[in-house]
C-alpha positions in Angstrom: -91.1 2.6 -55.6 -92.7 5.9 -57.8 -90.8 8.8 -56.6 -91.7 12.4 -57.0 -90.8 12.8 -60.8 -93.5 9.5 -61.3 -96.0 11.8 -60.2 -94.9 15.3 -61.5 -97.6 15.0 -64.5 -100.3 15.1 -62.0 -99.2 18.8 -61.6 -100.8 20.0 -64.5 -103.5 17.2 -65.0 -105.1 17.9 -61.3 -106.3 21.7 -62.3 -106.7 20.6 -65.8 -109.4 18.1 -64.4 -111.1 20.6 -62.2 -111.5 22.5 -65.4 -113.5 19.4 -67.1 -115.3 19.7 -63.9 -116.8 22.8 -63.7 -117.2 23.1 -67.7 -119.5 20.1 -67.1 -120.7 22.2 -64.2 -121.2 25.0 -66.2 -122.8 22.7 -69.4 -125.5 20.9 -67.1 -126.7 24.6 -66.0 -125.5 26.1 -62.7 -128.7 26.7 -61.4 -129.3 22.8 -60.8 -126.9 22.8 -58.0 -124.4 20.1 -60.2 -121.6 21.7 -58.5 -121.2 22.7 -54.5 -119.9 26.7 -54.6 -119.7 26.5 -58.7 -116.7 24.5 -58.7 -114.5 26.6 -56.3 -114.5 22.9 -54.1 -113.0 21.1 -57.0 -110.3 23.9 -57.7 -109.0 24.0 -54.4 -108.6 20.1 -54.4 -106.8 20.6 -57.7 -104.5 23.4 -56.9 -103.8 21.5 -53.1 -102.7 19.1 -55.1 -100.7 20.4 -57.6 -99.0 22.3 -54.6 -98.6 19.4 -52.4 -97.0 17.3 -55.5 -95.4 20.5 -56.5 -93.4 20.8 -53.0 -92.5 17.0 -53.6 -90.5 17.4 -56.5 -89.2 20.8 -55.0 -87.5 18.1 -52.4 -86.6 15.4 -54.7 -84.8 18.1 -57.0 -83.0 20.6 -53.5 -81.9 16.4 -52.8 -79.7 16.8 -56.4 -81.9 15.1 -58.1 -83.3 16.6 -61.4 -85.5 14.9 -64.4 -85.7 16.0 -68.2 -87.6 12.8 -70.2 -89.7 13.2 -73.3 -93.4 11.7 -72.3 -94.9 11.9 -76.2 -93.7 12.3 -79.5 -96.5 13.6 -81.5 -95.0 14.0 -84.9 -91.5 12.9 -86.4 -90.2 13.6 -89.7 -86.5 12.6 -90.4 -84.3 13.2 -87.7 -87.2 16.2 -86.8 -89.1 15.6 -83.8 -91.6 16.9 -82.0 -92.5 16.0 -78.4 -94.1 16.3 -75.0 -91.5 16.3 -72.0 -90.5 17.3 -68.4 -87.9 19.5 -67.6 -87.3 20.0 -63.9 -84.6 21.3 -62.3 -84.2 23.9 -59.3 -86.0 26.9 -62.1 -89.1 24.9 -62.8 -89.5 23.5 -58.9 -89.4 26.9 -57.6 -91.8 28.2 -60.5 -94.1 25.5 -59.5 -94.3 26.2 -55.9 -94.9 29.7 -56.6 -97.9 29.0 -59.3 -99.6 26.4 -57.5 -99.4 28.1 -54.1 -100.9 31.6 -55.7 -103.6 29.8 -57.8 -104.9 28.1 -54.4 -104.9 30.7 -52.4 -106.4 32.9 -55.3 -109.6 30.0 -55.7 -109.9 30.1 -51.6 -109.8 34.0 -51.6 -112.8 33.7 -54.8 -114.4 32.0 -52.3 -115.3 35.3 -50.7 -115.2 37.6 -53.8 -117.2 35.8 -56.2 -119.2 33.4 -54.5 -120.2 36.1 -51.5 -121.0 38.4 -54.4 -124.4 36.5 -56.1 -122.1 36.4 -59.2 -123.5 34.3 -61.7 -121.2 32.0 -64.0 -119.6 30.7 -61.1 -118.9 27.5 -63.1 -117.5 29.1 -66.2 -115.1 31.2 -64.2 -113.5 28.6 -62.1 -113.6 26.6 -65.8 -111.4 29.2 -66.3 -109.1 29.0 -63.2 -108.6 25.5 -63.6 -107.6 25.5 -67.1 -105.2 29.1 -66.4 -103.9 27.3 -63.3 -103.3 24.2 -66.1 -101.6 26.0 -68.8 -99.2 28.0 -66.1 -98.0 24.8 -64.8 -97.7 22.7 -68.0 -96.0 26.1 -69.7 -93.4 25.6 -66.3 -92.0 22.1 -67.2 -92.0 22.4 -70.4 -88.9 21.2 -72.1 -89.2 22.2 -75.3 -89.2 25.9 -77.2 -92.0 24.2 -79.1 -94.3 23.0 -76.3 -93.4 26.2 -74.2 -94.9 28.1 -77.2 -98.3 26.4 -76.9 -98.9 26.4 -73.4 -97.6 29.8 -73.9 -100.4 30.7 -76.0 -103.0 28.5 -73.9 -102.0 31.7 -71.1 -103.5 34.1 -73.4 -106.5 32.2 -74.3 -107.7 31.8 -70.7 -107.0 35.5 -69.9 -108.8 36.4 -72.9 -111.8 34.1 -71.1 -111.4 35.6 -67.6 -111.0 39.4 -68.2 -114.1 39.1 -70.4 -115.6 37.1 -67.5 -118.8 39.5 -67.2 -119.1 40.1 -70.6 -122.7 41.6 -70.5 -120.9 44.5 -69.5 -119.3 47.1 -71.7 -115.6 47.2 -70.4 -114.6 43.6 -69.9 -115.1 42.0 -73.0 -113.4 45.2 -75.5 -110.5 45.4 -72.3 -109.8 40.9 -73.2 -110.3 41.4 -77.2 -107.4 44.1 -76.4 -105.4 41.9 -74.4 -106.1 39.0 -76.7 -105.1 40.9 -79.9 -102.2 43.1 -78.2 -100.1 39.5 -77.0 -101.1 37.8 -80.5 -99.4 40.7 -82.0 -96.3 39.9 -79.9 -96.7 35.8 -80.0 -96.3 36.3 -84.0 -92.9 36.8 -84.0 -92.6 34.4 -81.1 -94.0 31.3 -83.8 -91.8 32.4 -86.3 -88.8 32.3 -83.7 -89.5 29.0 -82.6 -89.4 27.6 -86.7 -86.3 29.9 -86.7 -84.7 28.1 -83.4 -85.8 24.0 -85.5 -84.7 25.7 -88.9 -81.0 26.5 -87.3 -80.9 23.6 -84.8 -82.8 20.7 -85.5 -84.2 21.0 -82.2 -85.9 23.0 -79.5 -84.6 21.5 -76.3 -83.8 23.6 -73.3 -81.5 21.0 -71.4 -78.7 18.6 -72.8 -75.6 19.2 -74.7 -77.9 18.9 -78.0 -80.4 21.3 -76.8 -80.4 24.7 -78.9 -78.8 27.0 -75.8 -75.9 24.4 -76.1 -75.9 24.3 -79.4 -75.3 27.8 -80.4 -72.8 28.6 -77.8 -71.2 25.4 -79.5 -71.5 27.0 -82.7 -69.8 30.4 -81.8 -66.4 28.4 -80.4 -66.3 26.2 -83.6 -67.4 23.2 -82.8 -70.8 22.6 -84.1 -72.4 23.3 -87.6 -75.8 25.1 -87.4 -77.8 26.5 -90.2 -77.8 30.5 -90.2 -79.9 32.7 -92.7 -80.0 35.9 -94.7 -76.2 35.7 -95.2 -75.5 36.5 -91.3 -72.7 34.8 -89.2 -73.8 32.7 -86.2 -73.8 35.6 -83.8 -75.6 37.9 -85.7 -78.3 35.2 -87.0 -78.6 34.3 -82.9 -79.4 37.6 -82.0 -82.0 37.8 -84.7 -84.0 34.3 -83.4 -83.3 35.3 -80.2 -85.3 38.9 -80.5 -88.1 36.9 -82.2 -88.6 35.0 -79.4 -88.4 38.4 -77.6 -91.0 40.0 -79.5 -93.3 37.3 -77.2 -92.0 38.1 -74.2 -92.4 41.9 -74.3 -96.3 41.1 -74.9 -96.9 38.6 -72.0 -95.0 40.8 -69.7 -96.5 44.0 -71.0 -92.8 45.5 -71.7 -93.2 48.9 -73.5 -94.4 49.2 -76.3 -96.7 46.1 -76.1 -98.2 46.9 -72.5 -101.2 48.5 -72.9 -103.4 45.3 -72.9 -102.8 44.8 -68.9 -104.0 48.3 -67.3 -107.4 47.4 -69.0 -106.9 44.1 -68.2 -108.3 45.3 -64.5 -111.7 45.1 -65.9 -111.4 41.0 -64.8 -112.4 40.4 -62.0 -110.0 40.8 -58.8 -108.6 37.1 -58.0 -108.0 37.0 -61.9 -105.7 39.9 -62.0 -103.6 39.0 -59.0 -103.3 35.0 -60.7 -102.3 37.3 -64.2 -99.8 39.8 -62.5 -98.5 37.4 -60.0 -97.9 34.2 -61.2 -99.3 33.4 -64.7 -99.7 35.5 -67.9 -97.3 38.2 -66.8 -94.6 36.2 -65.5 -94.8 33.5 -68.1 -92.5 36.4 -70.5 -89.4 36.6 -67.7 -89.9 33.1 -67.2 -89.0 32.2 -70.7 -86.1 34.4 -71.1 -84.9 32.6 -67.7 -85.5 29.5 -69.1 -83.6 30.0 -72.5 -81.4 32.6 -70.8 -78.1 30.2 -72.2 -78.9 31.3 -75.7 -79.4 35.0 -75.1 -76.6 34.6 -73.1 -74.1 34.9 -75.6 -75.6 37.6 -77.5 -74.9 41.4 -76.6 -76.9 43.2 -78.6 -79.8 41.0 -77.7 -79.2 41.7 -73.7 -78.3 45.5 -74.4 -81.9 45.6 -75.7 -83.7 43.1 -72.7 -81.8 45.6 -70.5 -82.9 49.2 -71.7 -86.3 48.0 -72.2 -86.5 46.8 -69.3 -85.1 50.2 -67.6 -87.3 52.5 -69.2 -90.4 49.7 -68.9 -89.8 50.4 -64.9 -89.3 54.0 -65.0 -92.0 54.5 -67.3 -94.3 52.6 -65.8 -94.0 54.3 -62.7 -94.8 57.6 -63.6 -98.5 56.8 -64.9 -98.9 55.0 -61.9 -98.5 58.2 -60.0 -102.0 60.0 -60.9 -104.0 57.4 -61.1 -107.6 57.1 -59.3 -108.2 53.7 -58.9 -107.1 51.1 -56.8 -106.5 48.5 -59.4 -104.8 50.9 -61.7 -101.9 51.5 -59.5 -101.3 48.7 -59.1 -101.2 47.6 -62.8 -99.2 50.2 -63.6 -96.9 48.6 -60.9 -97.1 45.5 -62.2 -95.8 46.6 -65.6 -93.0 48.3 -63.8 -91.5 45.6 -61.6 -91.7 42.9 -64.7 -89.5 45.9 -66.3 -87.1 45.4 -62.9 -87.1 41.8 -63.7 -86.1 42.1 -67.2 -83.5 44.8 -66.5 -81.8 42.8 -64.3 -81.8 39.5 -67.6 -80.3 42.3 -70.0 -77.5 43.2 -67.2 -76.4 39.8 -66.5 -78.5 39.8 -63.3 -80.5 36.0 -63.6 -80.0 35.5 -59.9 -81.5 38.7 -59.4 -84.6 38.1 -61.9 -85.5 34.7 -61.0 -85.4 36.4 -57.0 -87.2 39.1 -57.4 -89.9 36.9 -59.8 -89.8 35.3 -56.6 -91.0 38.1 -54.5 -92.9 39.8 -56.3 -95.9 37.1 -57.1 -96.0 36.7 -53.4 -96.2 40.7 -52.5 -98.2 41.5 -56.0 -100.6 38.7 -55.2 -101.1 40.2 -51.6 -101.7 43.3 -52.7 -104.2 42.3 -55.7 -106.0 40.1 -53.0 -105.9 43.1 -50.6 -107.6 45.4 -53.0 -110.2 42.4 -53.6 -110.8 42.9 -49.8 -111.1 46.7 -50.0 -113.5 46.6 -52.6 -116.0 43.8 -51.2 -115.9 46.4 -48.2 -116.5 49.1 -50.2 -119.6 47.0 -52.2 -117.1 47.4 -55.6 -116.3 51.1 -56.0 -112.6 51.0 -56.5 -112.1 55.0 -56.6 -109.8 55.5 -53.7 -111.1 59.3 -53.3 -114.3 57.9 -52.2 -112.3 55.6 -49.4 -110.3 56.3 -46.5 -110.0 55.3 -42.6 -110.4 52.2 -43.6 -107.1 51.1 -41.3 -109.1 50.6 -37.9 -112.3 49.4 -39.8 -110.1 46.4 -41.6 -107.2 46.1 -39.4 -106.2 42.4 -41.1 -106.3 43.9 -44.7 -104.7 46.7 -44.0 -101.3 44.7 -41.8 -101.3 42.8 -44.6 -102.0 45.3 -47.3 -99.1 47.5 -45.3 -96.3 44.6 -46.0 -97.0 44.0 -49.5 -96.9 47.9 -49.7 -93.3 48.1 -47.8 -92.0 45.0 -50.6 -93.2 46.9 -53.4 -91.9 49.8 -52.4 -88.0 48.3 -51.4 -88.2 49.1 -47.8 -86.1 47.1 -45.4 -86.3 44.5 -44.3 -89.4 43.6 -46.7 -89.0 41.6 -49.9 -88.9 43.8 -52.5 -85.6 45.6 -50.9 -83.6 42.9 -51.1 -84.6 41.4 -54.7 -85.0 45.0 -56.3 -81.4 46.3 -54.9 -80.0 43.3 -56.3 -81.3 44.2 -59.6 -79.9 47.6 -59.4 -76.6 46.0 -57.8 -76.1 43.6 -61.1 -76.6 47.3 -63.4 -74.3 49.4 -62.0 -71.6 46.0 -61.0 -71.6 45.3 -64.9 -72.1 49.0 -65.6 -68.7 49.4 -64.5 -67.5 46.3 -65.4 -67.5 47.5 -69.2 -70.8 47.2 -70.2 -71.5 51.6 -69.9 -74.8 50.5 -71.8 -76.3 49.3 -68.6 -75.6 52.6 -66.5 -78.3 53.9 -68.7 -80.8 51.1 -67.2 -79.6 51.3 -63.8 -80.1 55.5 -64.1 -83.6 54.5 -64.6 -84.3 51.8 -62.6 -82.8 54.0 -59.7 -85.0 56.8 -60.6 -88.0 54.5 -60.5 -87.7 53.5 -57.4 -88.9 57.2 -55.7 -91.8 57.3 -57.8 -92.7 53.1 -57.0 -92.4 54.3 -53.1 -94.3 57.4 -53.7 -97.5 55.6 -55.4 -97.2 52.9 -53.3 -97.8 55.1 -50.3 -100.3 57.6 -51.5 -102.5 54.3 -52.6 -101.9 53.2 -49.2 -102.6 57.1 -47.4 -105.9 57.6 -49.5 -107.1 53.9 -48.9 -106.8 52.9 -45.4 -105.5 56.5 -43.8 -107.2 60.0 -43.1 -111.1 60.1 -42.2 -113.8 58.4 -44.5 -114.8 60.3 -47.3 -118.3 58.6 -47.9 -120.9 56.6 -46.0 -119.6 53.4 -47.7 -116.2 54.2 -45.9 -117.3 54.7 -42.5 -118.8 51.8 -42.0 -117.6 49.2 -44.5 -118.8 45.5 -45.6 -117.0 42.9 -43.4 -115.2 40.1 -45.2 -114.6 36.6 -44.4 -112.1 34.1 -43.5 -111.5 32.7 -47.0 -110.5 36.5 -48.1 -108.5 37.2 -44.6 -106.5 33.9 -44.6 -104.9 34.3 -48.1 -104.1 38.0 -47.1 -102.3 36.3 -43.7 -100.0 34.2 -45.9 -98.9 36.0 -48.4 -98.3 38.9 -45.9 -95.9 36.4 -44.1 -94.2 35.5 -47.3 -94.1 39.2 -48.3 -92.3 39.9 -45.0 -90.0 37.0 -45.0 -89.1 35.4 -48.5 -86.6 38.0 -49.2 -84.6 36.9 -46.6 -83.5 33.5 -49.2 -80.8 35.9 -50.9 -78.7 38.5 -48.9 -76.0 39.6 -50.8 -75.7 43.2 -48.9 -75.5 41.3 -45.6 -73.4 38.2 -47.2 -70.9 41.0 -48.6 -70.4 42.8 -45.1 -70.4 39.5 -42.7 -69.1 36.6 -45.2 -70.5 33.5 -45.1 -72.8 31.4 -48.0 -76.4 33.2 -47.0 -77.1 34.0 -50.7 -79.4 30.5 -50.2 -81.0 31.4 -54.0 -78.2 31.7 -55.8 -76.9 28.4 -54.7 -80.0 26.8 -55.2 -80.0 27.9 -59.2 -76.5 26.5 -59.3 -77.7 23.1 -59.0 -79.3 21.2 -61.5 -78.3 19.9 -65.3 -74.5 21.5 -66.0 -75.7 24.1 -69.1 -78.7 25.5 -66.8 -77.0 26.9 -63.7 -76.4 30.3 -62.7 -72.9 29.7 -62.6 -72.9 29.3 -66.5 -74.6 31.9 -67.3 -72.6 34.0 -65.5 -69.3 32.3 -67.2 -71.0 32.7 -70.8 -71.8 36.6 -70.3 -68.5 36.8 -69.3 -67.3 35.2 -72.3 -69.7 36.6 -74.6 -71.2 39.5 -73.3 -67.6 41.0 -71.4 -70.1 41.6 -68.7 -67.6 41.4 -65.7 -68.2 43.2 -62.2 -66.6 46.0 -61.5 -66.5 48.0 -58.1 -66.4 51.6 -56.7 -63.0 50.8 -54.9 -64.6 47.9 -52.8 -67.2 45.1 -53.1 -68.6 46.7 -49.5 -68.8 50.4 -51.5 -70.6 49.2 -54.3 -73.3 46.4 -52.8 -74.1 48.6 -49.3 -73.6 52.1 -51.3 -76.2 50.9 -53.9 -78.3 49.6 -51.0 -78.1 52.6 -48.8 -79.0 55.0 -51.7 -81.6 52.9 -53.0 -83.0 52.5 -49.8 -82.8 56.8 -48.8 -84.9 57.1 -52.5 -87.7 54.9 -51.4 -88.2 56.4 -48.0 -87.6 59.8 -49.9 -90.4 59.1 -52.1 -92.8 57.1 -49.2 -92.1 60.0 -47.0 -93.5 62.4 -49.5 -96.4 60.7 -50.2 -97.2 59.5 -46.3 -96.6 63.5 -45.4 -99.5 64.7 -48.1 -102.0 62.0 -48.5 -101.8 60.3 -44.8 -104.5 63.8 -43.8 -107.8 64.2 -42.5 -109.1 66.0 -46.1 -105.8 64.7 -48.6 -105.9 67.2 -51.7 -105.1 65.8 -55.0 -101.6 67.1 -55.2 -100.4 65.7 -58.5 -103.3 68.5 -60.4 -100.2 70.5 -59.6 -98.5 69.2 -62.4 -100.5 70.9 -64.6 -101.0 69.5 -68.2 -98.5 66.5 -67.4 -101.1 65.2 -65.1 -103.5 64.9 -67.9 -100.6 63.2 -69.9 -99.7 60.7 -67.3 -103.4 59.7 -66.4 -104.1 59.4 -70.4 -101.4 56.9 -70.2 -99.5 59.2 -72.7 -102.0 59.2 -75.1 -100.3 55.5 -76.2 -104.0 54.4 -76.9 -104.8 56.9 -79.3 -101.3 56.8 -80.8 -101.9 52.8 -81.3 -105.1 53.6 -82.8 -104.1 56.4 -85.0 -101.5 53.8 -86.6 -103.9 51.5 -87.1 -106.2 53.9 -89.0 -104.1 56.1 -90.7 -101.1 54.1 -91.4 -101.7 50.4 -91.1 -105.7 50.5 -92.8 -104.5 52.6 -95.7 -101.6 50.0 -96.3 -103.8 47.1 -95.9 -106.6 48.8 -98.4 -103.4 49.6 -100.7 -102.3 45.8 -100.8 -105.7 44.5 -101.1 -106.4 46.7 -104.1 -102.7 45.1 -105.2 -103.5 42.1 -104.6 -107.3 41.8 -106.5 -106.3 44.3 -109.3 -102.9 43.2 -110.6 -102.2 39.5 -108.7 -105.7 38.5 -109.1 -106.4 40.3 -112.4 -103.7 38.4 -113.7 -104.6 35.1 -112.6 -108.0 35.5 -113.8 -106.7 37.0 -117.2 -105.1 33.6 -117.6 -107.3 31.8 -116.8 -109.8 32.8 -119.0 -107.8 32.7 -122.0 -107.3 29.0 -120.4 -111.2 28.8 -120.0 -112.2 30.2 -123.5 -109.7 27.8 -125.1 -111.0 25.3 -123.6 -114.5 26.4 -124.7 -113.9 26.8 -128.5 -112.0 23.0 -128.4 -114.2 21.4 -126.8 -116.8 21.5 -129.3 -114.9 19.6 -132.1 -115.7 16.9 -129.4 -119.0 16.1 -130.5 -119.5 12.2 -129.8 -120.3 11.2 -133.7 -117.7 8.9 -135.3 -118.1 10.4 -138.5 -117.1 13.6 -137.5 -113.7 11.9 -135.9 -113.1 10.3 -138.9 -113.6 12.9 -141.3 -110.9 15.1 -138.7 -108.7 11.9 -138.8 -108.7 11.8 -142.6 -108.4 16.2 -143.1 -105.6 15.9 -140.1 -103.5 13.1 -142.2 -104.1 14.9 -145.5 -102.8 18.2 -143.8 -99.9 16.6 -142.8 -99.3 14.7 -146.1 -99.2 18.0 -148.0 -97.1 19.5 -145.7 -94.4 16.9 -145.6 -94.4 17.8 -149.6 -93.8 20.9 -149.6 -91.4 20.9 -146.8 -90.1 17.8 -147.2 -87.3 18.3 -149.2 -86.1 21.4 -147.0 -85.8 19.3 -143.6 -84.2 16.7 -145.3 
């Protein structure tokens, strides 16, 4: 009898087909009525599908069960191949269940955003879903570095398509040529990682004792041969492949300095940003690093570097996102900053604490995406949250909702985000003083960004939904339907709840096994489990926990301080923004308010490079390259070519002619044997 693991393709062929249906949708001309709502029927039969076989395997694998087979080899050269395959294990289940659940909800919810809207295209964009929705999934099971990289890259070519959804406009399509370009820049040192990772290994398996993680660490005890390069050790060469492969993952996840593709990014429309910051695009860069996290595992320097990007990534983040205007930015800006939490937490040690707060956050950043779709269908798309307020007793459902998404982000107990991002900080500071000092530098900024999170988080609540209305739009807003108020319902439930599958601070104080994530990751194949990891950065990385005289002090000290910052910081903003007439109180910063809305000028500073440094360079090379490489070719070649010219015309087709060269030719050579005959012999 087919079990779960028969069917598990059908996870990514199901939205792959509703793509093929709505682009034949879209081909045939939407205005014939080929497809009922555009295609949105056909999505959410896809996605209800992928999520309903998704939730299968989640059981078959929580049973002990887990499945890594190769489905298609597509090339093979030597002992070199290169192949199609399923890995699932208690990661990729859980992934899956989070994509699948967030693209359905996301194509019910566009249901009332796009289709409610008179938007035309409705067959190209849900074209788009699908195939998103497709890549996602297919980049989830991958078991291969190899096939990861193209489903990888699949990602960015459907955001490209969707943020430059309305691309009659001026903003959308120059905001998805940025985030197109911006990623590429990033995914180049990814491809030449992944020849790196076959050039060393032979192979680009995740799972198995041949698999590349395995491999390596195999390599650094002695007892396997790998192939290094540039005259580095093993250890040294690793770190190197594995920061290639990094360079990809600080451009999905918009890690500094490749994150300035995602706040324009916002130009896409709603349901597309909360699939791209939730559970798609932006994950897809922490996902990987999860995945592979065995071979950066053993490196140091390469999880010193994951860690204080990450750090600053969250801190900085969150300073921009305190000025800003628009609803959309914020929470962008956010975005950015908890994908820095999440990487933090990889660099420290901390994969437990990623993978949970991954967890949590596409459930709290999708509620509060799909809450500001609501706000702005109510507010007929004007996403300025000046020209809002009192919108709480006007959209009491959006705003619940909107409210416990809020509390997550923010790390307020007993909401999501508390228990996943104090677990972050808890893995810092635990290794921190374990002997790793580089990692009080991260959790320094990781605590000091979790203030300024609670404090934008708030005032974007205040200025939305509190106070009196500040325009005629406000006071009496657009109602919105069932198929944007369910969504909102769910993941508000989830946002309030899921955190609830990993409490270490209450497992610390009372005992017991309630830390029900971290056993679940310690399941599966033998090299992928938490368990491992944390025995290999041990070994490897000396990461070891240390305490402030007790396990108690440090987990519910972290907690409690933590937890005082973020009602600090809410307080403050509730207290100045939650007013009949709010002032804009961060003008008192003077010129750093202009600095922090500008983004620190990082667009201009990318632009300048590009025109001053990397143009002239590029006009100095190509001048190089035509005057002196292809001036010498061509000076060859026509000494070749005028050669060729001058001999050719002894070939003139007459036999006399040959003959009469024939006869001069052996005469020439019969008077030059006589003369120097005598001397060579």
């Amino acid at each position: 009898m087919a079990g779960a693991f028969d069917y598990a393709p059908a996870i990514v062929l199901l939205p792959f087909l509703s793509f093929l249906i709505a682009l034949g949708g879209a081909m045939y001309g939407e205005e014939r009525g080929v497809l009922p709502k555009g295609g949105a029927l056909a999505g959410i039969a896809a996605t209800a599908g992928s999520l309903i076989l998704s939730l299968w395997v989640f059981l078959t694998v929580s049973n002990g069960s887990v499945y890594d087979e190769t489905i298609y080899t597509w090339a093979a050269a030597g002992d070199l191949e290169l192949t199609f395959g399923l890995l699932l294990d208690p990661l990729s289940s859980m992934m899956l269940v989070i994509v699948s659940l967030v693209a359905l909800l996301v194509h019910v919810f566009s249901l009332g955003y796009m289709n409610d809207e008179g938007e035309t295209g409705l067959p190209r964009y849900y074209a788009g879903l699908g195939l998103f929705t497709a890549s996602m999934l297919g980049f989830v099971v991958a078991d291969n570095l190899l096939m990861a990289f193209m489903f990888f890259e699949l990602v960015g070519l459907c955001s490209y398509l969707l943020i430059g959804f309305n691309f009659r406009e001026l903003g959308p399509p120059s905001a998805a040529k940025k985030a197109f370009l911006v990623t590429r820049f990033g995914d180049y040192f990814f491809l030449v990682g992944v020849v790196a990772v076959f050039a060393t290994f032979g192979t680009a398996q995740f799972a198995g004792e041949e698999s590349f993680p395995a491999l390596a660490a195999a390599a650094l005890d002695g007892g396997a041969s790998v192939n290094t390069f540039l005259g580095l050790a093993p250890q040294a060469w690793f770190t190197v492949v594995g920061l290639l492969v990094l360079g990809g993952v600080i451009g999905k996840s918009a890690q500094f300095p490749l994150h300035t593709w995602l706040p324009d990014a916002m130009e896409g429309p709603t349901p597309v940003s909360a699939l791209i910051h939730a559970a798609t695009m932006v994950a897809a860069g922490v996902y990987l690093v999860a995945r592979m996290y065995g071979f950066y595992a053993i490196s140091p320097t390469a999880l010193g570097i994951i860690a204080l990007v990450g750090g600053f990534t969250a801190l900085f983040a969150a300073t921009m996102g305190v000025v800003k205007r628009e609803l959309k930015q914020v929470l962008a800006y956010s975005t950015i900053s908890q994908y820095g939490y999440m990487m933090l937490a990889l660099g420290a040690g901390g994969y437990v604490a990623a993978t949970f707060h991954l967890l949590t956050h596409a459930f709290f950043k999708a509620l509060l995406f799909l809450g500001a779709g609501s706000v702005i269908i109510a507010m007929h798309h004007n996403e300025n949250m000046w020209d809002m307020g009192g919108l709480k007793d006007r959209m009491p459902v959006t705003y619940y909702t909107f409210l416990a998404g809020s509390l997550a982000l923010a790390g307020i107990f007993p909401f999501a985000g508390f228990w996943s991002k104090d677990e972050i900080l808890y893995e810092a500071l635990a290794h921190g003083l374990g002997g790793a000092p580089l990692l009080y530098v991260g959790y320094a900024m990781g605590l000091l960004a979790v203030p300024v999170t609670a404090f934008y988080t708030f005032r974007m609540v205040a200025l939305t939904f509190h106070g009196e209305p500040r325009t005629g739009v406000a006071e009496s807003p657009e109602p919105v339907g069932w198929n944007v108020k369910a969504p909102l319902v769910v993941l508000g439930i989830l946002a309030a709840t899921v955190g609830f599958v990993n409490m270490v601070p209450v497992q610390t104080v009372v005992g017991g096994h309630i830390d029900f994530l971290h056993q679940w990751l310690d399941g599966g194949f033998e090299g992928l489990t938490a368990h491992h990891y944390e025995d290999l950065t041990h070994d490897y990385a000396h990461y070891t926990a240390g305490t402030l005289g007790s396990e108690v002090v440090t987990v519910l000290g972290g907690a409690v301080v933590s937890l005082a910052l973020a009602l600090l910081g809410a307080g403050l903003a509730y207290s100045l923004y939650a007013v009949p007439e709010p002032e804009e109180h961060t003008a008192k910063l003077g010129s750093l308010q202009g600095v922090l809305y500008n983004n620190y000028y990082q667009d201009e500073y990318q632009v300048f490079l590009a025109e001053r440094v990397v143009a002239p360079l590029s006009r100095a090379a190509d001048t190089f390259d035509q005057g002196v490489v292809d001036g010498s070719v061509n000076a060859v070649s026509s000494v070749s070519l005028f050669s060729g010219s001058r001999v050719r015309r002894i070939q003139t087709g007459i036999v006399g002619n040959y003959a009469a060269l024939i006869t001069l030719g052996l005469t020439a050579l019969l008077i030059a044997f006589g003369i120097f005959g005598g001397w060579l012999l």
